[in-house]
LUMROMAR-702083 format. One line per field, with one value per residue (C-alpha): x, y, z; residue number from 1. Coordinates in steps of 0.5 Angstrom, whole numbers, plus 500, padded with zeros to 3 digits. Example, Ala and Ser with C-alpha at 12.3 -4.5 7.8 and 13.67 -1.06 7.14 Angstrom:
2
c1: [525:527]
c2: [491:498]
c3: [516:514]
nr: [1:2]
% end
This chain:
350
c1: [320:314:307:301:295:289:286:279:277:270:264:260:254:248:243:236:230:226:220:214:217:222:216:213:219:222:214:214:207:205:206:197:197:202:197:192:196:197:190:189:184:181:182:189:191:194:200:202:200:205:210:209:209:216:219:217:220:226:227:225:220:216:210:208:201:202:204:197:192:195:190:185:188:182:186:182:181:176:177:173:172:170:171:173:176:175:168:164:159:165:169:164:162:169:169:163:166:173:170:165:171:176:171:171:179:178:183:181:184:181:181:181:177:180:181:173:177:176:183:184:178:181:187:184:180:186:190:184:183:191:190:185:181:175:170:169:164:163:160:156:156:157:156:164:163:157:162:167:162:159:167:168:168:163:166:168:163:160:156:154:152:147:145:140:138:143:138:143:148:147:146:146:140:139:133:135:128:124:129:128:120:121:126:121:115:118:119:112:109:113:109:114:112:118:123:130:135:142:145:152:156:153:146:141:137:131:133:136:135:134:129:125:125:123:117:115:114:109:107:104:103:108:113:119:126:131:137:143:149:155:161:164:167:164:168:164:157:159:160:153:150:152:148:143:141:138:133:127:122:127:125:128:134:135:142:146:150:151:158:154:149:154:157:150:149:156:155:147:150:155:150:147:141:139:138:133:129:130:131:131:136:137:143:143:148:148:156:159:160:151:150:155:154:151:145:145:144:136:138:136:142:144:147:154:157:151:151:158:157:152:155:161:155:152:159:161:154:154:161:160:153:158:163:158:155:149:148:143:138:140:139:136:137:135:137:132:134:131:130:134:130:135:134:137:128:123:117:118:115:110]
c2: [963:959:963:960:958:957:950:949:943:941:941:935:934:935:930:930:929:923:926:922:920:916:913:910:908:904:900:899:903:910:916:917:910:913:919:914:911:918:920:913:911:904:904:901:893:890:889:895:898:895:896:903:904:900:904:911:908:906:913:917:920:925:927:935:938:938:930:929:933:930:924:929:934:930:932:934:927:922:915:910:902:897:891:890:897:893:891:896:898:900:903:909:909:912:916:920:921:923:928:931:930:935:940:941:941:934:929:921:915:908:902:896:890:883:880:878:874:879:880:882:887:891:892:895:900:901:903:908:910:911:917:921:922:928:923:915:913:906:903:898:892:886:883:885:891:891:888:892:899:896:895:902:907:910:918:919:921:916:915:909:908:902:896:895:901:905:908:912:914:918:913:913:908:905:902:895:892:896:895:887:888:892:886:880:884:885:878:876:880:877:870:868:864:861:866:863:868:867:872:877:875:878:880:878:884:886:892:888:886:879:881:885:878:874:879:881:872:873:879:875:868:865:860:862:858:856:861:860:863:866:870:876:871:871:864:862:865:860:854:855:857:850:847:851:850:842:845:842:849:853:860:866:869:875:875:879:883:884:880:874:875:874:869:865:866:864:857:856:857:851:847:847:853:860:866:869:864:859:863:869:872:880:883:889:896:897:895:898:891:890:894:890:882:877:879:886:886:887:890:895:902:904:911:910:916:921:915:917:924:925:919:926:932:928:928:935:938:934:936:943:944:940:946:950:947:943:936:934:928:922:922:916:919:914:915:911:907:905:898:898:894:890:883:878:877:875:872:865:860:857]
c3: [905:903:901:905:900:901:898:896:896:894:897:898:893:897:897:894:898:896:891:890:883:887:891:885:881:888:889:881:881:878:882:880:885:890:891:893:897:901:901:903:897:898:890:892:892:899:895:892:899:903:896:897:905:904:899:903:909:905:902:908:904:907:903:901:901:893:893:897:892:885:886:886:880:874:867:862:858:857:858:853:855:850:849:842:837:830:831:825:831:836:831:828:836:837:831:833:840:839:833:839:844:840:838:845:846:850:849:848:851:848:854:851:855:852:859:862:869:875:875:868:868:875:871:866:870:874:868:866:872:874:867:873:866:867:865:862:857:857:851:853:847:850:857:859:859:862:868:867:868:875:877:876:882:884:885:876:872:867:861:859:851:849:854:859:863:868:872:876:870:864:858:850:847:841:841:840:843:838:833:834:835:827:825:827:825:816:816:819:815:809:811:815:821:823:825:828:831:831:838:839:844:851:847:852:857:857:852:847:840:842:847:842:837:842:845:837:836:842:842:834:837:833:836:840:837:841:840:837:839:835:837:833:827:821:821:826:823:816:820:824:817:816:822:820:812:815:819:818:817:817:813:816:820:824:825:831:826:819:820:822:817:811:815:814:808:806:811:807:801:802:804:797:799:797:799:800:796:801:807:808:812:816:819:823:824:816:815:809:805:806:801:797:798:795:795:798:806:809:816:821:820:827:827:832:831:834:839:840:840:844:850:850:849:856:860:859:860:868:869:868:872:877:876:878:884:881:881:874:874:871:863:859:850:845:838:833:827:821:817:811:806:801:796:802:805:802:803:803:798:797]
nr: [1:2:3:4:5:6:7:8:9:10:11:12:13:14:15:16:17:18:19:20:21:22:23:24:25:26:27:28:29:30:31:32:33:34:35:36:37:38:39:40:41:42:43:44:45:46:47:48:49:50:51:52:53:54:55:56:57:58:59:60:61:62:63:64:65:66:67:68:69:70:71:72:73:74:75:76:77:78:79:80:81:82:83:84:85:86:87:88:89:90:91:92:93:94:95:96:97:98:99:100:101:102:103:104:105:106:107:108:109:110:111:112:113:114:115:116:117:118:119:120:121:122:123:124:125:126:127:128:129:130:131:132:133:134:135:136:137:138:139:140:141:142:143:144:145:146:147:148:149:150:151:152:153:154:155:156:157:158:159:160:161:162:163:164:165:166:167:168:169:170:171:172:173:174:175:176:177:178:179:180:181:182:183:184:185:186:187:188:189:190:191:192:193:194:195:196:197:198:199:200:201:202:203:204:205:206:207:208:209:210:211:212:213:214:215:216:217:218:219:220:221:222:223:224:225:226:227:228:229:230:231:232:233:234:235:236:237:238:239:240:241:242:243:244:245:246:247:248:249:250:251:252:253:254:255:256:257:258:259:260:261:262:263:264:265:266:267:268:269:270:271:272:273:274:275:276:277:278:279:280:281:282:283:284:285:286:287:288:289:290:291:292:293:294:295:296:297:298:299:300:301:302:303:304:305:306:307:308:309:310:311:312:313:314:315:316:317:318:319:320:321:322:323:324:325:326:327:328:329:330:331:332:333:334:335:336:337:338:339:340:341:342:343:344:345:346:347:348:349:350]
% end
């Protein structure tokens, strides 16, 4: 007699039901953007819109009450964007932000802006803002910042280091204007009287170094120079100072940075002339090397890392008063700076 036994066969694998994190691989976007999507964001492209939309139809996806609220869950970072990291002023910059930002237990992320098309600077604000930082300090040394600023939304917090004035935003300045004035004003005290400038990339604005000089010649009746432009190469800087050395009258320099002042004075020098005895040349932001080249550098010392720390002492004090329900007036912080007097100006000869 046959006994009866009883088969077990085994159960069917139940199916998972889709979660946001399969929405976001499907569509090829980050979970961050999938929420937007849900809390029908306009920080969103049409593409990804319709990539999203596709891929929750496709998986039957149905969002939880969880899945809506992260677009709205800030982490506790913050977002730095500038435009170049190797750059003496820029590096101290983030040094003075990430020793604030770590005193107070908040982590730092760098954005950097090597991209001035439309294009190129959405993705980069879309890469910060994909991190839903707490806050984004924007350093403002050249015009691609100054771009990237107003593209960002208006709903994160913001503060901005150096440039034109933000009247709506909490900003760190430097004081180039007056800076610039201080700089024009050394070398016509010297006896100089015709004073040329050579610009950083993105000098211009009314609160710039470059300003300061050109209201400092007026402000003294002296003639204003046509500009001479530069990028942030030392390279390019020597072979201007090359161009520069067969200008008629030509006796002093107020360059952009120190990078380019050593540029110059290396280009002038090719060309068979003398610094400081046949022109004067002055940098700005004290490098480390300044104090060291061939002749030691005159320039204007800026203090980054204070700018720095008080870009995160502003940003941490506005999202705590919004903790508690307080909305702070706008802030504008200026840092002075000082001239470094050295061997590379001179009063002109005779």
């Amino acid at each position: 007699m046959m006994e009866d036994r009883q088969v077990h066969m085994p159960r069917p694998k139940e199916k998972r039901a889709p979660v946001i994190k399969d929405v976001a691989a499907l569509a090829n976007v980050s979970v961050s953007t999938v929420s937007r999507y849900l809390n029908d964001s306009p920080r969103i492209s049409d593409e990804s819109r319709e990539r999203i939309a596709h891929a929750i139809k496709l998986l039957d996806y149905h969002p939880s009450r969880v899945a809506r609220g992260l677009v709205n869950a800030a982490m506790k970072s913050i977002a730095v964007m500038t435009s170049d990291t190797t750059l003496y002023g820029s590096a101290m910059t983030i040094q003075g932000i990430e020793d604030e930002a770590r005193a107070n237990n908040y982590p730092v992320s760098i954005s950097k802006l090597d991209d001035d098309s439309a294009e190129g600077l959405r993705a980069s604000i879309t890469m910060v803002m994909d991190q839903n930082p707490s806050g984004v300090i924007v350093m403002k040394y050249d015009e691609l910042a100054a771009k990237a600023l107003h593209m960002l939304p208006d709903t994160v917090t913001k503060v901005v280091i150096a440039g034109d004035r933000e009247p709506d935003l909490d900003q760190v300045d430097l004081r180039e204007n007056q800076s610039g004035r201080e700089i024009t004003e050394y070398l016509l005290s010297l006896g100089h009287s015709n004073v040329y400038h050579v610009t950083i990339p993105g000098g211009g604005g009314g609160y710039s170094r470059t300003a300061g000089w050109e209201a400092a010649l007026r402000a003294n009746d002296k003639p204003i120079p046509d500009m001479r432009h530069c990028s942030w190469l030392p390279s390019d800087a020597r072979e201007l100072g090359h161009a520069m050395a067969g200008i008629e009258g030509l006796s002093a320099i107020f360059a952009g940075n120190d990078e380019i002042a050593m540029g110059l004075i290396r280009g002038l020098e090719d060309e068979g002339k003398s610094v400081p005895e046949d022109i004067s040349v002055i940098g700005f932001d004290d490098h480390p090397l300044a104090c060291v080249w061939t002749p030691p550098l005159t320039t204007y010392r800026q203090d980054f890392p204070a700018a720095g720390r008080k870009a995160v002492e502003l940003l941490l004090s506005r999202l705590e008063a919004r903790e508690q329900g307080e909305e702070l007036p706008p802030r504008f912080v200026e840092l002075q700076g000082e001239l470094v007097v050295r061997s590379s100006a001179a009063a002109p000869r005779a």
